[in-house]
Backbone as CSV, one residue per row, in Angstrom:
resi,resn,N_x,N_y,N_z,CA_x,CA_y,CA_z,C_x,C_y,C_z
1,UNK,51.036,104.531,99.083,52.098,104.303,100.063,53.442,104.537,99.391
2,UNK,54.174,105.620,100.080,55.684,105.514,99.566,56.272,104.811,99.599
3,UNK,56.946,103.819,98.252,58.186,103.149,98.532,59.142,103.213,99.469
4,UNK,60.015,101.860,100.055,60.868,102.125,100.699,61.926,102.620,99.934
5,UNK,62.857,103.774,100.391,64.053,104.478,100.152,65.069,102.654,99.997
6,UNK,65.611,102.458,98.985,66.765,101.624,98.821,68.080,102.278,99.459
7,UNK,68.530,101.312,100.556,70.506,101.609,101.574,70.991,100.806,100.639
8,UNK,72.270,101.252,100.436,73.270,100.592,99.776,74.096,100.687,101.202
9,UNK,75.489,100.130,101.409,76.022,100.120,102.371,77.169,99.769,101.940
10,UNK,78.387,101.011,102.048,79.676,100.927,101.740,80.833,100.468,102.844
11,UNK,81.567,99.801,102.535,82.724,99.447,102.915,84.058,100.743,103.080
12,UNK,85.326,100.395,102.988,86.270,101.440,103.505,86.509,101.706,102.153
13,UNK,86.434,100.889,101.158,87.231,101.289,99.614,86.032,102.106,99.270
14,UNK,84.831,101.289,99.406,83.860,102.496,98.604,83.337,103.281,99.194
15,UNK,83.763,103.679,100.555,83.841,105.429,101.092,84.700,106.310,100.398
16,UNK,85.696,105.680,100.067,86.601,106.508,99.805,86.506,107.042,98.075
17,UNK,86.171,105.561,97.504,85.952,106.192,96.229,84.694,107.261,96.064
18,UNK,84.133,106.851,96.771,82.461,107.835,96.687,83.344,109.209,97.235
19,UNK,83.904,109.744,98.247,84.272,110.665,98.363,85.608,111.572,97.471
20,UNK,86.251,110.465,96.651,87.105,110.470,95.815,88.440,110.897,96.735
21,UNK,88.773,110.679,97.457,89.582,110.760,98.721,90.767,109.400,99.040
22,UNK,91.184,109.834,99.821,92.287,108.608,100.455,91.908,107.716,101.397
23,UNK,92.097,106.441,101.678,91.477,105.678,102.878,91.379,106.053,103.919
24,UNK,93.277,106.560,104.082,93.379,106.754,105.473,92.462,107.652,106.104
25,UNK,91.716,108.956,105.235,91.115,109.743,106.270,90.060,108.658,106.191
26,UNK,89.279,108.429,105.969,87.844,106.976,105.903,88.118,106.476,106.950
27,UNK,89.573,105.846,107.800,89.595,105.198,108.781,90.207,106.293,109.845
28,UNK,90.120,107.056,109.650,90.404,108.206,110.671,88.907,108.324,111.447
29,UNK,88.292,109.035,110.200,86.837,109.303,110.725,86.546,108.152,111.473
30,UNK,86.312,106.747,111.469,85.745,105.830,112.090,86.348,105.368,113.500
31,UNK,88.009,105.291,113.274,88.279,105.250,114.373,88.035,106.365,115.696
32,UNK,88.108,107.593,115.202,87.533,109.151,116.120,86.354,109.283,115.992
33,UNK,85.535,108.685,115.400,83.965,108.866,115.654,83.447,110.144,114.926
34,UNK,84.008,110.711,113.858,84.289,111.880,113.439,83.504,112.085,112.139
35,UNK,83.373,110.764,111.310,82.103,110.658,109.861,80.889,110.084,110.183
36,UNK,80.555,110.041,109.386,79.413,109.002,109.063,79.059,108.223,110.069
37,UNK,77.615,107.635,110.476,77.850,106.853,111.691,77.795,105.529,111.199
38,UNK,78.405,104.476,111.379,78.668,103.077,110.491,77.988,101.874,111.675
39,UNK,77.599,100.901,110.566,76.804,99.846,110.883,78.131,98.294,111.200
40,UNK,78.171,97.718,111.878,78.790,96.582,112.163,78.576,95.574,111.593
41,UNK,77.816,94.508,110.627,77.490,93.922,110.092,78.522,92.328,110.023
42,UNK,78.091,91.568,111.440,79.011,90.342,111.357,79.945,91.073,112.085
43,UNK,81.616,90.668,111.311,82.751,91.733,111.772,83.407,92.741,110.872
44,UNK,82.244,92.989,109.549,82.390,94.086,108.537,82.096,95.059,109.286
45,UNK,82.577,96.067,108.876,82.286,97.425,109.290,81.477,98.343,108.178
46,UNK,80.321,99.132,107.759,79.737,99.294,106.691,78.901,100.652,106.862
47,UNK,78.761,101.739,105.805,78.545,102.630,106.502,77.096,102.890,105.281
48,UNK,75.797,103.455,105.461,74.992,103.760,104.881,75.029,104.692,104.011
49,UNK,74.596,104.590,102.700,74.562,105.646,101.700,74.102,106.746,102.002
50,UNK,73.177,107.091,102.893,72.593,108.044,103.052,72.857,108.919,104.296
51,UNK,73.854,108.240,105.314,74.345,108.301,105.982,75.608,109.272,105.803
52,UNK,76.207,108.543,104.759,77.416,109.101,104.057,77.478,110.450,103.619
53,UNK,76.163,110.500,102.731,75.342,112.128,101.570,74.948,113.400,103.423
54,UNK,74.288,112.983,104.387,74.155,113.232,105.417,75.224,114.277,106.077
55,UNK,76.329,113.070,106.561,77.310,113.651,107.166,78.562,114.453,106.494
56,UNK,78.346,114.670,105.025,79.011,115.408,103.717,78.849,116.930,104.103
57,UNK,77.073,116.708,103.811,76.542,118.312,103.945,76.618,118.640,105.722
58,UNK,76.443,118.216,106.150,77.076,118.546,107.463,78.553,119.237,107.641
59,UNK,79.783,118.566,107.241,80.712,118.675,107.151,80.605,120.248,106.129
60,UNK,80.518,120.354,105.236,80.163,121.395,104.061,79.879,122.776,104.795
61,UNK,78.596,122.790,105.427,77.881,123.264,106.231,79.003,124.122,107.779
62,UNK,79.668,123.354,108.147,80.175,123.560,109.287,81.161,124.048,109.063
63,UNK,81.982,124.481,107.943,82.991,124.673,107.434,83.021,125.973,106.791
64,UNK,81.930,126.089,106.457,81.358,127.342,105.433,81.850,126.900,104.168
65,UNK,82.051,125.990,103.631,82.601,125.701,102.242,81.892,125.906,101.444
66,UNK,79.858,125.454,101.715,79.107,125.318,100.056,77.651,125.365,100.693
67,UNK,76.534,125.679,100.140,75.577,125.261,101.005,74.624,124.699,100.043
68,UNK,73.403,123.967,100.183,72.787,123.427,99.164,73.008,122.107,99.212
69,UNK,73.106,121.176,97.840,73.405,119.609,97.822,74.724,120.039,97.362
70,UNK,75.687,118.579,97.504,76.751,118.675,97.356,76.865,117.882,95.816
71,UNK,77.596,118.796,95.047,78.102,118.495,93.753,79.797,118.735,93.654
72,UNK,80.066,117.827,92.138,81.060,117.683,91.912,81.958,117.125,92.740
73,UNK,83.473,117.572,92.858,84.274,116.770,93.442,84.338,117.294,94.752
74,UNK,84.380,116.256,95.090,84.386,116.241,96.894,85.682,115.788,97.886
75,UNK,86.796,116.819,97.099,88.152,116.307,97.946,88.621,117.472,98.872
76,UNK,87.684,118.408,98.869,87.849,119.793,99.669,87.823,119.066,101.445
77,UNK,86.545,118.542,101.166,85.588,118.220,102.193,86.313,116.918,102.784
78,UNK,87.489,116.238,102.373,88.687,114.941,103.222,89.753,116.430,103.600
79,UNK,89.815,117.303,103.097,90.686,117.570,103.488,91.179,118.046,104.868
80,UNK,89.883,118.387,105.432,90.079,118.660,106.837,90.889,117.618,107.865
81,UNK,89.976,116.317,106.974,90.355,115.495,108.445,91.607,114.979,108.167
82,UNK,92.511,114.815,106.560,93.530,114.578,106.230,94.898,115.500,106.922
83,UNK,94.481,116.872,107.351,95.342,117.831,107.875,95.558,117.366,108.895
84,UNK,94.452,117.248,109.754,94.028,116.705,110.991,94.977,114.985,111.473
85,UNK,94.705,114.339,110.457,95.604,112.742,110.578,96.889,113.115,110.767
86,UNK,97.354,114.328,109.729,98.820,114.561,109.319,99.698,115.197,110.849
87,UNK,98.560,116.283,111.298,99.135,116.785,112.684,99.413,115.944,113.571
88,UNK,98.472,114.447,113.948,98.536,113.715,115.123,99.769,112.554,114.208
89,UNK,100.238,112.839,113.312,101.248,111.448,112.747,102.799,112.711,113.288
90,UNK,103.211,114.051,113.527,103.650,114.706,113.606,104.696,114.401,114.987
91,UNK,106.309,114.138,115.187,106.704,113.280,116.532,107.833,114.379,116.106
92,UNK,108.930,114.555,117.031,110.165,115.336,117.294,110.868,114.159,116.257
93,UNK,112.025,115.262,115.505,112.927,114.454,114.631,114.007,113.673,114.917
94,UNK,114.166,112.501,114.885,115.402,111.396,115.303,116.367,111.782,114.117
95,UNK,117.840,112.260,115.073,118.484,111.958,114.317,119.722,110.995,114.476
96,UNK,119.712,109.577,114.188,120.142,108.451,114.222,121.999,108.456,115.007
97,UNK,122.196,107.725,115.613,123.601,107.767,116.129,124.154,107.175,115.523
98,UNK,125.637,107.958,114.675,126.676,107.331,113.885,126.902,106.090,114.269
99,UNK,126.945,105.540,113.067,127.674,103.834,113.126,129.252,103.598,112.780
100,UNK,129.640,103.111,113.465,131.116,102.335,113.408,131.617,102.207,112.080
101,UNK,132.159,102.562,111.344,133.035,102.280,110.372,133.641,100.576,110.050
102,UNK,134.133,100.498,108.894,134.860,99.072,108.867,136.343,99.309,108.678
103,UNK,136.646,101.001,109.116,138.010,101.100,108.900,138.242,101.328,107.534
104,UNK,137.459,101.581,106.627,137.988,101.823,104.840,137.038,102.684,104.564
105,UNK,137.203,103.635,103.843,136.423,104.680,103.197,135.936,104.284,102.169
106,UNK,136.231,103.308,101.283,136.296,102.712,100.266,134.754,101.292,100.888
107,UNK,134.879,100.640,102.055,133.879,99.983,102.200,133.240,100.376,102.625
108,UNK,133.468,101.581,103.360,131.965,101.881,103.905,131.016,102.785,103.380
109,UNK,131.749,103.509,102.055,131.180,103.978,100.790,129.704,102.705,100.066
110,UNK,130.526,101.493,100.283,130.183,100.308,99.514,128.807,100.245,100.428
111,UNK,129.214,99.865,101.734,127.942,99.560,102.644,127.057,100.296,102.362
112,UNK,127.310,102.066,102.298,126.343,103.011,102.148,125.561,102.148,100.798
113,UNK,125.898,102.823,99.679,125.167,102.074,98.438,124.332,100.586,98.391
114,UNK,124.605,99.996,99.365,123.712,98.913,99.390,122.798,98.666,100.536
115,UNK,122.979,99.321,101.348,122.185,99.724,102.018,120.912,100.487,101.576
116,UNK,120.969,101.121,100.977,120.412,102.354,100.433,119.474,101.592,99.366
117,UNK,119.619,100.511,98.479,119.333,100.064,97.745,118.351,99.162,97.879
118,UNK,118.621,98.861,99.701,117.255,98.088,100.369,116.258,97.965,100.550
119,UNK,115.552,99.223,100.284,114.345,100.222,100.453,114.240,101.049,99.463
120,UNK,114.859,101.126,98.676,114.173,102.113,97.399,115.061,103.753,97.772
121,UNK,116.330,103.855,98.650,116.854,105.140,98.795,117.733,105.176,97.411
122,UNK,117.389,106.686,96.673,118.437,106.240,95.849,119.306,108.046,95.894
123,UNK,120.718,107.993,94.926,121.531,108.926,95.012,120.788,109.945,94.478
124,UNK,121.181,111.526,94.816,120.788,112.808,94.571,122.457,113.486,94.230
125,UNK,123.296,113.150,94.791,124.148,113.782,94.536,125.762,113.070,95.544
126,UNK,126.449,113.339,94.953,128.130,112.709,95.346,129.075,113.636,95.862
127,UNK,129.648,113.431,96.524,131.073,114.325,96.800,132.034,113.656,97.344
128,UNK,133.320,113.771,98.051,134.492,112.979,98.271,133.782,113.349,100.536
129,UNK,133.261,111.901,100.711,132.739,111.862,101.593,131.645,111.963,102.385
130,UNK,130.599,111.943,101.485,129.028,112.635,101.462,128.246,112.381,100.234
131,UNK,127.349,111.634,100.997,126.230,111.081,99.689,124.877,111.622,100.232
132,UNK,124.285,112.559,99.479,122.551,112.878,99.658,122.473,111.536,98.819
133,UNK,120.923,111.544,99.729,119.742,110.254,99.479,118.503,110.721,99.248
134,UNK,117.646,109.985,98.409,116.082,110.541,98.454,115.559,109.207,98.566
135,UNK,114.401,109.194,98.761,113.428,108.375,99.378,111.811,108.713,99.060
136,UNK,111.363,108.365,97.877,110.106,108.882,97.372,108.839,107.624,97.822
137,UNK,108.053,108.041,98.578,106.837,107.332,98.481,105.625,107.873,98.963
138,UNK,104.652,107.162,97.976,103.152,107.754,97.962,103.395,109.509,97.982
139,UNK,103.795,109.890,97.034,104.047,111.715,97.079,104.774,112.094,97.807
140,UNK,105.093,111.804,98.998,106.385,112.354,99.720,107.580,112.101,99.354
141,UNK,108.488,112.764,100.129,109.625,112.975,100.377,110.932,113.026,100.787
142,UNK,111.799,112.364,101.617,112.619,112.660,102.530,113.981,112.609,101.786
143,UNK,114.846,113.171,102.147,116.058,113.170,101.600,117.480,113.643,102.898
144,UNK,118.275,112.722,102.934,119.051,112.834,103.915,120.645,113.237,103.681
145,UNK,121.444,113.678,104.188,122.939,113.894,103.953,123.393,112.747,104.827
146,UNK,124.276,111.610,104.362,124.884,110.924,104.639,126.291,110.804,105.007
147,UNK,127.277,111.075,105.591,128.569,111.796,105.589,129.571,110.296,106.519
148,UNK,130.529,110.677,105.906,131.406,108.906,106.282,132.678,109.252,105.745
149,UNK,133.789,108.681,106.673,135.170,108.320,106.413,135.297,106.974,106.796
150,UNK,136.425,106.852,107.592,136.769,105.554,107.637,136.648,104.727,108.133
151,UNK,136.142,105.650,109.725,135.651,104.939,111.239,134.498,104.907,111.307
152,UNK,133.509,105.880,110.464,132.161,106.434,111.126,131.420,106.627,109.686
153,UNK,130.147,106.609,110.300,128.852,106.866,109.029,127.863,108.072,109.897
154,UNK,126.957,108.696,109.066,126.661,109.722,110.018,125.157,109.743,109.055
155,UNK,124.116,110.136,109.616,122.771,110.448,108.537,122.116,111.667,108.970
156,UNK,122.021,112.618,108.646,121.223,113.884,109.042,120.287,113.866,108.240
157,UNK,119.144,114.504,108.326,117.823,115.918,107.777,118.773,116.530,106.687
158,UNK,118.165,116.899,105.432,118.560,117.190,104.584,117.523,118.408,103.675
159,UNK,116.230,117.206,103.469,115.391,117.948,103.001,113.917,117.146,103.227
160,UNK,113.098,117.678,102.442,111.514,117.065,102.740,110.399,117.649,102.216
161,UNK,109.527,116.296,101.504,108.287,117.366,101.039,106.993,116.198,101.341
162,UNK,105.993,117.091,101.947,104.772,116.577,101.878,105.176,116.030,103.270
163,UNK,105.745,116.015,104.403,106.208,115.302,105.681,105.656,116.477,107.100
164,UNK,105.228,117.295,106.596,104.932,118.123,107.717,106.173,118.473,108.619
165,UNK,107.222,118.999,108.020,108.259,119.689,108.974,107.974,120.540,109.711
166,UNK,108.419,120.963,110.543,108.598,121.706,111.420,109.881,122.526,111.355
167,UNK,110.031,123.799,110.438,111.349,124.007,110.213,111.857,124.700,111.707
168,UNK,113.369,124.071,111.723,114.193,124.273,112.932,115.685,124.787,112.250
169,UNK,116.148,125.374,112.016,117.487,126.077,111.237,117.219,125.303,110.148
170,UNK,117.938,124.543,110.075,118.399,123.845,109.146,118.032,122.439,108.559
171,UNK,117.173,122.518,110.182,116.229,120.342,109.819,115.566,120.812,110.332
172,UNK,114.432,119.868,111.326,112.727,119.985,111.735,113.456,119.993,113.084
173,UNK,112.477,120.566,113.742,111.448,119.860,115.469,110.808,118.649,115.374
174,UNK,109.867,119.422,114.410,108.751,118.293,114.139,108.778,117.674,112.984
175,UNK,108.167,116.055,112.478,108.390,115.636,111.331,107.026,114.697,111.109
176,UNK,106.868,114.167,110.487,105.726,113.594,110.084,106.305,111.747,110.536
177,UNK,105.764,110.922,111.600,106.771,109.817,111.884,106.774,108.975,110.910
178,UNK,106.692,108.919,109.795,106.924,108.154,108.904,108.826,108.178,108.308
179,UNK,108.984,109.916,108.420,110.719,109.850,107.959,111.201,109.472,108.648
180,UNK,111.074,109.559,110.505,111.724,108.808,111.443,112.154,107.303,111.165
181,UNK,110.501,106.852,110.718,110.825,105.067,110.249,111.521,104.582,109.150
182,UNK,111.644,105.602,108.189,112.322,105.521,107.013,113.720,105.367,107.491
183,UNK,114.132,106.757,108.132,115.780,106.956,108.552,116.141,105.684,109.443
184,UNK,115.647,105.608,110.199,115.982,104.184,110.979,115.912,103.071,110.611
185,UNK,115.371,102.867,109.952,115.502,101.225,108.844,116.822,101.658,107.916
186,UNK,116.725,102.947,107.657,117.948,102.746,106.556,119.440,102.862,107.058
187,UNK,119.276,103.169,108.712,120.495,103.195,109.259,120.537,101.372,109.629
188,UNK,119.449,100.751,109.670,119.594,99.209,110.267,120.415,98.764,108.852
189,UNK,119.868,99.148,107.574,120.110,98.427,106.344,121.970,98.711,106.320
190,UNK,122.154,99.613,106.669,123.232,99.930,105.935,124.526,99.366,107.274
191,UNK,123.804,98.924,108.481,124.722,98.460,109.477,124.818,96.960,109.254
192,UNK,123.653,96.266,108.740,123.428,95.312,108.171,124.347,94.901,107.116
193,UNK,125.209,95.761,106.266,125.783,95.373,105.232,127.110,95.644,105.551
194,UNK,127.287,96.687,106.751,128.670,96.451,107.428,128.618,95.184,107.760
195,UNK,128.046,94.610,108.529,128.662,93.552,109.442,128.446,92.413,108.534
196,UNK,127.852,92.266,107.615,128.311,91.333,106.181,129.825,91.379,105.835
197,UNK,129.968,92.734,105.704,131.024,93.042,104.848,132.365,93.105,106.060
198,UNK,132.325,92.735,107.360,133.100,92.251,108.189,133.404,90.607,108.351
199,UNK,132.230,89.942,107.954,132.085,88.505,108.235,132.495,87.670,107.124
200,UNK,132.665,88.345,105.833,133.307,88.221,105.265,135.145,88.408,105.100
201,UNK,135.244,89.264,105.700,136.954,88.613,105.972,137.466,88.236,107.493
């Protein structure tokens, strides 16, 4: 009599490490019904080893990538559905409505810089009225032109990597909505430190 075949049964971290991949596609596939077919276990979610090796060569297979068992590294084979996450995270580009000034070029220089400092934006470059910003996380990118006198603050599209632009002249159409959330928190941060820096005198 043949032994029973031993299931191991992975979780979201050890899909991902087994595939040597990123989470997010792991919870892509599950939420779209798109990998592996996964077991419920309680209110774990858990997906079968063999299940996993299964829906690989499938994927492989359908792709024309490899045929046979699957060896070595297996980050070809996330990459589909990682393109795939990146297109549906993809929204038209906000570009934020100037904020009010405190009346000084000199403070609202100040506001900029601490604002900026809220979130991890830091300087790229200076001029008499215009500060580029960058903004690095998890491999991306965003970097903005900031432009201000005495009345007004202003934040445009500048540059970008790893965000899925959509080049449009000079900024996007399209952007990946993560810079949207970036730019807009950093326009809250930096209105935030105006109206400090009003309540104070």
């Amino acid at each position: 009599m043949k032994p029973a075949e031993r299931v191991c049964f992975l979780n979201e971290q050890g899909m991902a490490e087994r595939l040597r991949g990123p989470l997010a596609s792991v919870r892509h596939w599950r939420r779209f019904q798109t990998g592996p077919p996964d077991l419920k276990i309680v209110r774990h979610v858990r997906n079968a080893t063999p299940d996993v090796e299964a829906g690989l060569q499938t994927r492989l297979h359908l792709n024309g990538c490899a045929k046979g068992r699957v060896r070595g590294s297996l980050a070809f084979v996330v990459l589909v559905p990682c393109l795939v996450l990146m297109s549906c995270n993809t929204v038209p580009l906000i570009e934020p409505q100037p904020l009010a000034g405190n009346g000084s070029v000199d403070a609202n220089r100040v506001a900029i810089f601490r604002g900026m400092a809220r979130h991890g934006w830091e300087k790229v470059s200076e001029e008499a009225g215009v500060v580029v910003a960058r903004l690095v996380s998890r491999g991306h990118m965003a970097s903005v032109r900031i432009s201000y006198d005495a009345d007004s603050i202003t934040i445009r599209y500048q540059d970008s990597e790893g965000l899925s632009c959509t080049k449009s002249g000079t900024s996007c159409s399209q952007i990946h909505r993560a810079y949207n959330r970036w730019v807009v928190q950093l326009r809250k941060d930096i209105s935030s430190e105006l109206s400090l820096a009003r309540n104070l005198h």
